[in-house]
C-alpha positions as YAML, in Angstrom:
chain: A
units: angstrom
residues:
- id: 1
  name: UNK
  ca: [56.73, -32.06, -23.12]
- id: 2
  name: UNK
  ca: [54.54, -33.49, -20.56]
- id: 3
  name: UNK
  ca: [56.16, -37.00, -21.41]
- id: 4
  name: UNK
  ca: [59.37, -35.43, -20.21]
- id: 5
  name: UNK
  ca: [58.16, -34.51, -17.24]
- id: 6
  name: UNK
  ca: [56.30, -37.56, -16.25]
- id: 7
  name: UNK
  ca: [59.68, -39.28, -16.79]
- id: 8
  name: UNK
  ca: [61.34, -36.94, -14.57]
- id: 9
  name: UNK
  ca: [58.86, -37.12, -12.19]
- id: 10
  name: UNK
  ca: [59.29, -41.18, -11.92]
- id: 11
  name: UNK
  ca: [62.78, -41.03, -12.07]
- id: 12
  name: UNK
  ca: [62.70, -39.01, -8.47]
- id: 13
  name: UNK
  ca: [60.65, -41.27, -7.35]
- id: 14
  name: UNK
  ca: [62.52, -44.52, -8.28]
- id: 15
  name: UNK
  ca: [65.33, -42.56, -6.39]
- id: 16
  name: UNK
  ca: [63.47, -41.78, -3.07]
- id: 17
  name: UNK
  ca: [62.13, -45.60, -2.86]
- id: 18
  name: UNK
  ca: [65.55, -46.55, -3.84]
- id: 19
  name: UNK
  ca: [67.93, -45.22, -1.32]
- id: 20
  name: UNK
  ca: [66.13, -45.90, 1.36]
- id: 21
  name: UNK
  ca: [65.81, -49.77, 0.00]
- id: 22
  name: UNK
  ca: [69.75, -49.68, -0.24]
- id: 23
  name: UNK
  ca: [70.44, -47.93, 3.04]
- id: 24
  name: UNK
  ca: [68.42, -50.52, 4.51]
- id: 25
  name: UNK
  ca: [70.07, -53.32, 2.80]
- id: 26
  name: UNK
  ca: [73.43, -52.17, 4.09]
- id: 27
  name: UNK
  ca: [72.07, -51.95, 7.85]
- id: 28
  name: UNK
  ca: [70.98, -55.58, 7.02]
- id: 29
  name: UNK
  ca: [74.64, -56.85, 5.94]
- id: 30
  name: UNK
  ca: [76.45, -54.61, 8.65]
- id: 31
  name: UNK
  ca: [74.31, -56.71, 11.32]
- id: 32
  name: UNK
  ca: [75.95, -59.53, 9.39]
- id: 33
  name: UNK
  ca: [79.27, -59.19, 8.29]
- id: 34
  name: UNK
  ca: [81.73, -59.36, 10.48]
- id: 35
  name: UNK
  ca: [85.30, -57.00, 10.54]
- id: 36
  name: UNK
  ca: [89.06, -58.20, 10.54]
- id: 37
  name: UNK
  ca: [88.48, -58.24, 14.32]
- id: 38
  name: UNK
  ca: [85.56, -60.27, 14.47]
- id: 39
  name: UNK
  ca: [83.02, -57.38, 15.36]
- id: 40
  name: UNK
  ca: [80.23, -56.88, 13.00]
- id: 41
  name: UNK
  ca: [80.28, -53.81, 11.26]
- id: 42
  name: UNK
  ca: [77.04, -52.01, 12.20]
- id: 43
  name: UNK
  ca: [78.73, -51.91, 15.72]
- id: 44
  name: UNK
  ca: [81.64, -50.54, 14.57]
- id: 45
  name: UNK
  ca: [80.02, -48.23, 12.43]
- id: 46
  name: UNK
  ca: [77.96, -47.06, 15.53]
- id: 47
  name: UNK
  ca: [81.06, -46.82, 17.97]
- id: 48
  name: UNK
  ca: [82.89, -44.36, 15.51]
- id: 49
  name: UNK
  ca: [79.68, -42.17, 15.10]
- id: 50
  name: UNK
  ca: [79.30, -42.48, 19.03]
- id: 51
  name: UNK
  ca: [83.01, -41.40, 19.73]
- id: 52
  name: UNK
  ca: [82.45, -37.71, 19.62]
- id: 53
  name: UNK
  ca: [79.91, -37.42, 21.68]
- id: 54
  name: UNK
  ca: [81.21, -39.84, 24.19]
- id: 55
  name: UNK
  ca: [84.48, -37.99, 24.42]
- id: 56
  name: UNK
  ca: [83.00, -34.44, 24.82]
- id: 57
  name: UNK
  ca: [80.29, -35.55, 27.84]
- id: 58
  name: UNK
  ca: [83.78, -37.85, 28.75]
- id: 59
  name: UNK
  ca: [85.33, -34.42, 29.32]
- id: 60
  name: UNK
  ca: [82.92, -32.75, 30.98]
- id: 61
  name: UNK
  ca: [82.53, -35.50, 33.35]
- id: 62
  name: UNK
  ca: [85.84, -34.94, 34.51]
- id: 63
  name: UNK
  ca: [86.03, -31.25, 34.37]
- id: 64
  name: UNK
  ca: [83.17, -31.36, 36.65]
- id: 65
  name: UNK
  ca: [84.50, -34.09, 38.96]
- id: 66
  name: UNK
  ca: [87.66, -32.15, 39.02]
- id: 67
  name: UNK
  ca: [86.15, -28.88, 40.04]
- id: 68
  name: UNK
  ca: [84.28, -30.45, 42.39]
- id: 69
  name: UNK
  ca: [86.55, -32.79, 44.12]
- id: 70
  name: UNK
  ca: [88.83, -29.17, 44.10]
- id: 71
  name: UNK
  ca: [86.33, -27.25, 45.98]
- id: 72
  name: UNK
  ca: [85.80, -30.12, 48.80]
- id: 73
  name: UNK
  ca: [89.88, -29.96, 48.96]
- id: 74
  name: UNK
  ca: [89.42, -26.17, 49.50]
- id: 75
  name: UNK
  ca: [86.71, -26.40, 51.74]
- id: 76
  name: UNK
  ca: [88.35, -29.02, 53.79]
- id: 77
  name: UNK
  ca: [91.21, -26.84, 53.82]
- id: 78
  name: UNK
  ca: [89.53, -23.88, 54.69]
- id: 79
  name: UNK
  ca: [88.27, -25.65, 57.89]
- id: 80
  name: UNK
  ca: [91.31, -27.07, 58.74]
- id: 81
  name: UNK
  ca: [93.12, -24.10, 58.69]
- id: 82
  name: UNK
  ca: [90.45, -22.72, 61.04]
- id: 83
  name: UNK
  ca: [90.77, -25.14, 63.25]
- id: 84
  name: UNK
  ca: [94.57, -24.64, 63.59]
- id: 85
  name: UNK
  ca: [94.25, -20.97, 63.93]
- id: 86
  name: UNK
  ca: [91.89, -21.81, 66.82]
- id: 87
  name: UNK
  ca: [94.47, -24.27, 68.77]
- id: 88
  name: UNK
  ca: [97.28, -21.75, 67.55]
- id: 89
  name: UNK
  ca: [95.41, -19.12, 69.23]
- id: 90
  name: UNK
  ca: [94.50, -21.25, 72.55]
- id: 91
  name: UNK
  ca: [98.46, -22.39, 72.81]
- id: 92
  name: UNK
  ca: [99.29, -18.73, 72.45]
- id: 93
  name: UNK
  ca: [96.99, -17.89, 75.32]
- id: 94
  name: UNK
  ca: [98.08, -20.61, 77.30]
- id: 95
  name: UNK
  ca: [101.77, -19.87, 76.60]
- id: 96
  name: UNK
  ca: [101.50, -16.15, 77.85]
- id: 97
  name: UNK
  ca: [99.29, -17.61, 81.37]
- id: 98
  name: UNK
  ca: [102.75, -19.73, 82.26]
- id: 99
  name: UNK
  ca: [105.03, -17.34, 81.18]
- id: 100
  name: UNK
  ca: [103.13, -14.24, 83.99]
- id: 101
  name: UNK
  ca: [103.24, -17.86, 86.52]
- id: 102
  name: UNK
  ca: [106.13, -17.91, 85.71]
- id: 103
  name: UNK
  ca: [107.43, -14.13, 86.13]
- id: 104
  name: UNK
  ca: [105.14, -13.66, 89.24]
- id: 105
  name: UNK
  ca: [107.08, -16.80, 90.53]
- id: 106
  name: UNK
  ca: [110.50, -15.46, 90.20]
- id: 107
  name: UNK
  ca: [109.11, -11.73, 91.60]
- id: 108
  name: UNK
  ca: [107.66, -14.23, 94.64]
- id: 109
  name: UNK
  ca: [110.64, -15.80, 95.28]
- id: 110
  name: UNK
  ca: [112.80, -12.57, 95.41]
- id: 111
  name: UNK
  ca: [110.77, -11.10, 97.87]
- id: 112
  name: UNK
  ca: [110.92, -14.33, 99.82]
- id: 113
  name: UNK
  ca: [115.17, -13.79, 99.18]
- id: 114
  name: UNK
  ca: [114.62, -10.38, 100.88]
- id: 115
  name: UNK
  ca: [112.74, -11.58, 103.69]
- id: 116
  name: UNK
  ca: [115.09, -13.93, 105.07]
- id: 117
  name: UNK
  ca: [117.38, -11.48, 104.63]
- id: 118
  name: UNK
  ca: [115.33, -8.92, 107.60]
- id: 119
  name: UNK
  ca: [114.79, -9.84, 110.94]
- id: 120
  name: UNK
  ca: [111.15, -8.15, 110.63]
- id: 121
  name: UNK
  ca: [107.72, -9.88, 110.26]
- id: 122
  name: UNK
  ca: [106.87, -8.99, 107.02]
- id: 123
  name: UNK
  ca: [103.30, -9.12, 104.56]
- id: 124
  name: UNK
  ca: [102.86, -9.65, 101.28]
- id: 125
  name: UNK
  ca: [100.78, -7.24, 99.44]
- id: 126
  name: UNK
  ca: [99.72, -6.82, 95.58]
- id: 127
  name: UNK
  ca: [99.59, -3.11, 93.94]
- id: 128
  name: UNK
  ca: [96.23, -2.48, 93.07]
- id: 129
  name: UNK
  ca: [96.68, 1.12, 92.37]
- id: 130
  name: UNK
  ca: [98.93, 4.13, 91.63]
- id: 131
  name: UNK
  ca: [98.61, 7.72, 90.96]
- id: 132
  name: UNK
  ca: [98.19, 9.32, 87.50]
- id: 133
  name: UNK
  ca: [101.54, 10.58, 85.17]
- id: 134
  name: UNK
  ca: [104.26, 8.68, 84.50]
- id: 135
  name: UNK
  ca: [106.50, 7.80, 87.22]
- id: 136
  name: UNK
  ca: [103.38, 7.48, 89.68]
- id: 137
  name: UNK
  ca: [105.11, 8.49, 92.52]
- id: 138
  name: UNK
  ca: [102.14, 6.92, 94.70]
- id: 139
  name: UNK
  ca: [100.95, 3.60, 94.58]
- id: 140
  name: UNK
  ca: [98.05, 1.95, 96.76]
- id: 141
  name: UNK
  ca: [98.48, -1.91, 97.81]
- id: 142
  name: UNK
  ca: [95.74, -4.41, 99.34]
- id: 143
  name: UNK
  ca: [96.70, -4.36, 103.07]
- id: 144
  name: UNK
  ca: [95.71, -1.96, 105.89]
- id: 145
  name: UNK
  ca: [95.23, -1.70, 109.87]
- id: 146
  name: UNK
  ca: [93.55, -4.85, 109.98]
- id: 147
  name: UNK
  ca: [96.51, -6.69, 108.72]
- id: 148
  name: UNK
  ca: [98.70, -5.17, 110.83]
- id: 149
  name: UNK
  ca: [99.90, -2.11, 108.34]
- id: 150
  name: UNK
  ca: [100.70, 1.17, 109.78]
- id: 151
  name: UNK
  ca: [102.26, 4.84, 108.83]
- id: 152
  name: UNK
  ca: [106.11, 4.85, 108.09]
- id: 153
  name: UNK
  ca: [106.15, 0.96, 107.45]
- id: 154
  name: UNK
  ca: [109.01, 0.11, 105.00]
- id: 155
  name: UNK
  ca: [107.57, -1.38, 101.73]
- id: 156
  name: UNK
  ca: [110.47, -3.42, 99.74]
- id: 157
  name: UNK
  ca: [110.16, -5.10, 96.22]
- id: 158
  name: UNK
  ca: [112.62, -8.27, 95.53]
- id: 159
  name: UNK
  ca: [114.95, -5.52, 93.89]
- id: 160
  name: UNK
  ca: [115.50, -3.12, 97.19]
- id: 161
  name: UNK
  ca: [113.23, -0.72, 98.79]
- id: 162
  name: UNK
  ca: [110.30, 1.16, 97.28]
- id: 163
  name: UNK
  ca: [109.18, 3.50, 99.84]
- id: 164
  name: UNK
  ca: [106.98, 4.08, 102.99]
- id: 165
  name: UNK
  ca: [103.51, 3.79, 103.63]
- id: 166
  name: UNK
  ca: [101.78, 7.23, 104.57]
- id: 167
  name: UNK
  ca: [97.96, 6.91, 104.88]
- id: 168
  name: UNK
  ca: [96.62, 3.92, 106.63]
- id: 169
  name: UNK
  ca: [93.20, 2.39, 105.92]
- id: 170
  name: UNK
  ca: [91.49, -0.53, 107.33]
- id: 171
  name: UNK
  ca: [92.46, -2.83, 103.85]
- id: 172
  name: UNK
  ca: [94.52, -0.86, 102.11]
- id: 173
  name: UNK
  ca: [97.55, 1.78, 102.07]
- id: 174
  name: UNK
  ca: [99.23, 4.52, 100.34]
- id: 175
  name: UNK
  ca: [102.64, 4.01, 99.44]
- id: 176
  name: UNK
  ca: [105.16, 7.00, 98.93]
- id: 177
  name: UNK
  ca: [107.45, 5.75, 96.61]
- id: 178
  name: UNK
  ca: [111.24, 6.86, 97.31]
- id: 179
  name: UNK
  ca: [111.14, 9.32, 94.08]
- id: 180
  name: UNK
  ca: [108.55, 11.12, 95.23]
- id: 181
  name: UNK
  ca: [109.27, 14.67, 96.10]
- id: 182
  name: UNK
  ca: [109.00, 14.56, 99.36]
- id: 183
  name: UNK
  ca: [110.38, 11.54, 100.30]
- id: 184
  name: UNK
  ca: [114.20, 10.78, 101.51]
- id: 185
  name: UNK
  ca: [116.14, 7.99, 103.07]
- id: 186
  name: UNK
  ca: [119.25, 7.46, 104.93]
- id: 187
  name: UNK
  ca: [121.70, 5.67, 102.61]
- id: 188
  name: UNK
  ca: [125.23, 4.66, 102.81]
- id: 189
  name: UNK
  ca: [127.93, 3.92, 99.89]
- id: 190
  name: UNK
  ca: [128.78, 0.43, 99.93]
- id: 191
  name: UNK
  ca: [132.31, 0.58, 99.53]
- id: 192
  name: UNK
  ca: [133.12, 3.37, 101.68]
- id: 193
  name: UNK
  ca: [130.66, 2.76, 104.07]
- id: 194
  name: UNK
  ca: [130.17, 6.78, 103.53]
- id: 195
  name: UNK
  ca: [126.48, 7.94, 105.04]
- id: 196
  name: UNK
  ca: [124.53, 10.31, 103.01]
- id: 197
  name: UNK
  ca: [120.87, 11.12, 101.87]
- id: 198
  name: UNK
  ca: [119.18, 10.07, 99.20]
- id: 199
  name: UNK
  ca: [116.34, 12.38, 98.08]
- id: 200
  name: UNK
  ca: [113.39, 12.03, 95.45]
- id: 201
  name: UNK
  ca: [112.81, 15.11, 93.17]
- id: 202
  name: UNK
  ca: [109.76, 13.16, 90.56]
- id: 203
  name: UNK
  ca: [112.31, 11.99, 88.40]
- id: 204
  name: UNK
  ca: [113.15, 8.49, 87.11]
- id: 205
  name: UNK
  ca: [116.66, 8.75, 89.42]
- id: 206
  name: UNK
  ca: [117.47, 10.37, 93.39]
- id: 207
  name: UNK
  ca: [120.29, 12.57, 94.45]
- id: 208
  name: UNK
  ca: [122.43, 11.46, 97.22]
- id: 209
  name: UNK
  ca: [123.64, 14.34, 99.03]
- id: 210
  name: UNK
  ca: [126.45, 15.31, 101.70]
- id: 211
  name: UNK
  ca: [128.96, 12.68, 100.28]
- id: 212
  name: UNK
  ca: [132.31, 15.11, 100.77]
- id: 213
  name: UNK
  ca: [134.18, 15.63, 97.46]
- id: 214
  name: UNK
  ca: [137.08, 13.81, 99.08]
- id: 215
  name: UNK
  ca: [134.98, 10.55, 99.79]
- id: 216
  name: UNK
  ca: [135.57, 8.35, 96.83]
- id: 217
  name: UNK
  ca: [132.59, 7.64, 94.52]
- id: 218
  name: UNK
  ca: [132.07, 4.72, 91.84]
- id: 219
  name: UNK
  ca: [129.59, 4.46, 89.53]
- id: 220
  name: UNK
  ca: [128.38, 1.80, 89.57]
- id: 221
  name: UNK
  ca: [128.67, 1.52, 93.12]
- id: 222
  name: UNK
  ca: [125.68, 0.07, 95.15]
- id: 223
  name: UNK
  ca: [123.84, 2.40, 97.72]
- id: 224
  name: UNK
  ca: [122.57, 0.78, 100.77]
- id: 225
  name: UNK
  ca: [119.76, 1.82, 103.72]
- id: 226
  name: UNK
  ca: [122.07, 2.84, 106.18]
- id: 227
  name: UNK
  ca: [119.35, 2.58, 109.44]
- id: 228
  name: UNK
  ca: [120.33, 6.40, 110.46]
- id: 229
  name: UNK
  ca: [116.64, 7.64, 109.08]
- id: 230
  name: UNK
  ca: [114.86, 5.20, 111.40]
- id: 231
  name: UNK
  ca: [112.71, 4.07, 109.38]
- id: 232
  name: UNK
  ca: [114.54, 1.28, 107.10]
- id: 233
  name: UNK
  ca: [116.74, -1.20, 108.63]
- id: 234
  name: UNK
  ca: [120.63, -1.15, 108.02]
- id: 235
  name: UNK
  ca: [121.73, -2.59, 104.58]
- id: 236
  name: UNK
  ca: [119.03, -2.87, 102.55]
- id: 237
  name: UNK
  ca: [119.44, -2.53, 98.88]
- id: 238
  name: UNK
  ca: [118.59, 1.06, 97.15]
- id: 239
  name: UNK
  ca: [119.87, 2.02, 94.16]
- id: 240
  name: UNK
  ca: [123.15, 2.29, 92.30]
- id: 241
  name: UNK
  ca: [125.26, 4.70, 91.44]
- id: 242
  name: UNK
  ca: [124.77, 6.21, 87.55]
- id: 243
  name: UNK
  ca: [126.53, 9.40, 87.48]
- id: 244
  name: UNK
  ca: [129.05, 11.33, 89.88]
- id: 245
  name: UNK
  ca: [131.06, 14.47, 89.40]
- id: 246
  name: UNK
  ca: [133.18, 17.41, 91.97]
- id: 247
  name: UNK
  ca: [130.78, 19.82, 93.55]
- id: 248
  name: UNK
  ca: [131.33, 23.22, 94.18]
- id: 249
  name: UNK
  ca: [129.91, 23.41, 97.76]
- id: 250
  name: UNK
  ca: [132.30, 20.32, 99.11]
- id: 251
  name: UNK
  ca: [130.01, 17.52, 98.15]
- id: 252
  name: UNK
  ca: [129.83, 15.75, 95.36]
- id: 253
  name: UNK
  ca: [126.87, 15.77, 92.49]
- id: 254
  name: UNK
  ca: [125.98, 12.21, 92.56]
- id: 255
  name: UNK
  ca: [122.71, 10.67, 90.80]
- id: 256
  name: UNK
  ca: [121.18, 7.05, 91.92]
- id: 257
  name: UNK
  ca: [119.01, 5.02, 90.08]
- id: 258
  name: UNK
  ca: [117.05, 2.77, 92.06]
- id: 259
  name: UNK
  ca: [117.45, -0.74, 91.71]
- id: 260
  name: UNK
  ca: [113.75, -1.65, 91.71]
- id: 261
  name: UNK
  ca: [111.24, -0.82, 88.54]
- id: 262
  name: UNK
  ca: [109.39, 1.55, 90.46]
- id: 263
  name: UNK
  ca: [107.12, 1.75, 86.95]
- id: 264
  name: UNK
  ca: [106.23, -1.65, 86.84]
- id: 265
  name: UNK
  ca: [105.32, -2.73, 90.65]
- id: 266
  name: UNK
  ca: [102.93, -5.63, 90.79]
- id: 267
  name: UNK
  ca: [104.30, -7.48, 94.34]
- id: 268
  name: UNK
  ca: [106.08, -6.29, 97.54]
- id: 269
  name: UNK
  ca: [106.68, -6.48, 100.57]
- id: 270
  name: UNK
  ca: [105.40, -4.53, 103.86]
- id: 271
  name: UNK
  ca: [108.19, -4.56, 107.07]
- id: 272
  name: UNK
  ca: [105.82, -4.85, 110.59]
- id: 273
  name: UNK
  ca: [107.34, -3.26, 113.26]
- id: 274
  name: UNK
  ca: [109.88, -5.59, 114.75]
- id: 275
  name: UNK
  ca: [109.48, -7.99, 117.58]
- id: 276
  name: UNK
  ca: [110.00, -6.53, 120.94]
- id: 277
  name: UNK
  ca: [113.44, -8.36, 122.85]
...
């Protein structure tokens, strides 16, 4: 029994100095024999047992050079698009600064139109404030006594007439616009040459009054400053005509709209007293 395993023993032994021996001797011919291709087999054998491993790190290499080359993209991106909001933003700015040039311009040259149009000396002057609500039927503009302002001048926009100045200071004025309550000019129809009076009541349009029911009435038709109130010269634009109809007293019911924005005054024009002959 103990022969047994004694021989058992040495066989395991012949076995674990054995393989070893012959693993050995095949590294030995593998670094010698050569393939069909003409590479020796111990580099073949080595390639094949490296291929795994080089195609997983293989993969990851390019997953990561992928990512990363993506998140440079997006960052450059990111900045780009930044840059063109920016110069959108800029162009937009820039846009809107010609396109008030260019509104003020046309406004300008209006009021220039207008001008030639009276034989007055005449001063430009900006609105630089009007009285609460919505119609603000006051407004206050940059020019006073010392520039030759005073009460009752005749302020015009490029459109028609706006009103009259009332309060006087030494750089600036009040201007009572011609829809204020209290304010009135002489006016006659264009087409019929009829004279009537055109009175403010704090809404957005004026009632022209004493125009006889038989006196023909357009709308439509232009109403002009007829020079009767003494205070606006003959033939200056005023309003139009938006709505007439019959009265019962003899005259008609006849509503003007004026042709200037009252609302949105920025520029007009102040009429000095006129040269003596």
């Amino acid at each position: 029994m103990f022969s047994d395993a004694y021989r058992t023993t040495h066989r395991e032994r012949a076995v674990a100095v054995a393989l070893p021996l012959l693993l050995l001797q095949l590294v030995l011919l593998s670094l010698q024999i050569e393939g069909p291709s003409g590479t020796l087999l111990f580099k073949t054998w080595m390639l094949a047992a490296q291929a795994p491993a080089v195609a997983v790190a293989s993969g990851i290499t390019h997953t990561v050079r992928d990512v990363w080359r993506g998140y440079i993209w997006m960052v450059g991106v990111r900045a780009e698009n930044e840059r063109l909001r920016e110069a959108l933003r800029r162009l937009s700015l820039l846009n809107d600064s010609y396109e008030q040039v260019r509104l003020e311009n046309l406004r300008l040259r209006r009021l220039v139109a207008v001008k030639d149009e009276v034989p007055y000396q005449s001063l430009g002057a900006r609105v630089i404030a009007r009285t609460p609500g919505f119609l603000s039927n006051v407004i206050y503009i940059n020019r006073g006594s010392a520039d030759g302002v005073y009460a009752g001048a005749p302020v015009l926009a490029g459109e028609g007439i706006v009103g009259r100045t009332t309060l006087i200071a030494r750089h600036q004025s009040q201007v009572q616009l011609i829809t204020n309550p209290d304010a009135s000019v002489g006016v006659m129809l264009d087409t019929s040459r009829v004279p009537g009076v055109l009175k403010g009541k704090g809404d957005p349009v004026l009632d022209l009054d004493y125009i006889h029911n038989t006196d023909p009435v357009a709308v439509g038709e232009l109403v002009l400053s007829s020079g009767l109130d003494g205070i606006f010269p003959k033939g200056l634009r005023v309003g139009k005509v938006v709505q007439s109809s019959k009265g019962n007293g003899g005259f008609h019911t006849i509503k003007v709209e004026p042709l200037a924005d009252l609302v949105r005054l920025e520029e007009v024009m102040v009429l000095l007293k006129p040269p003596r002959s």
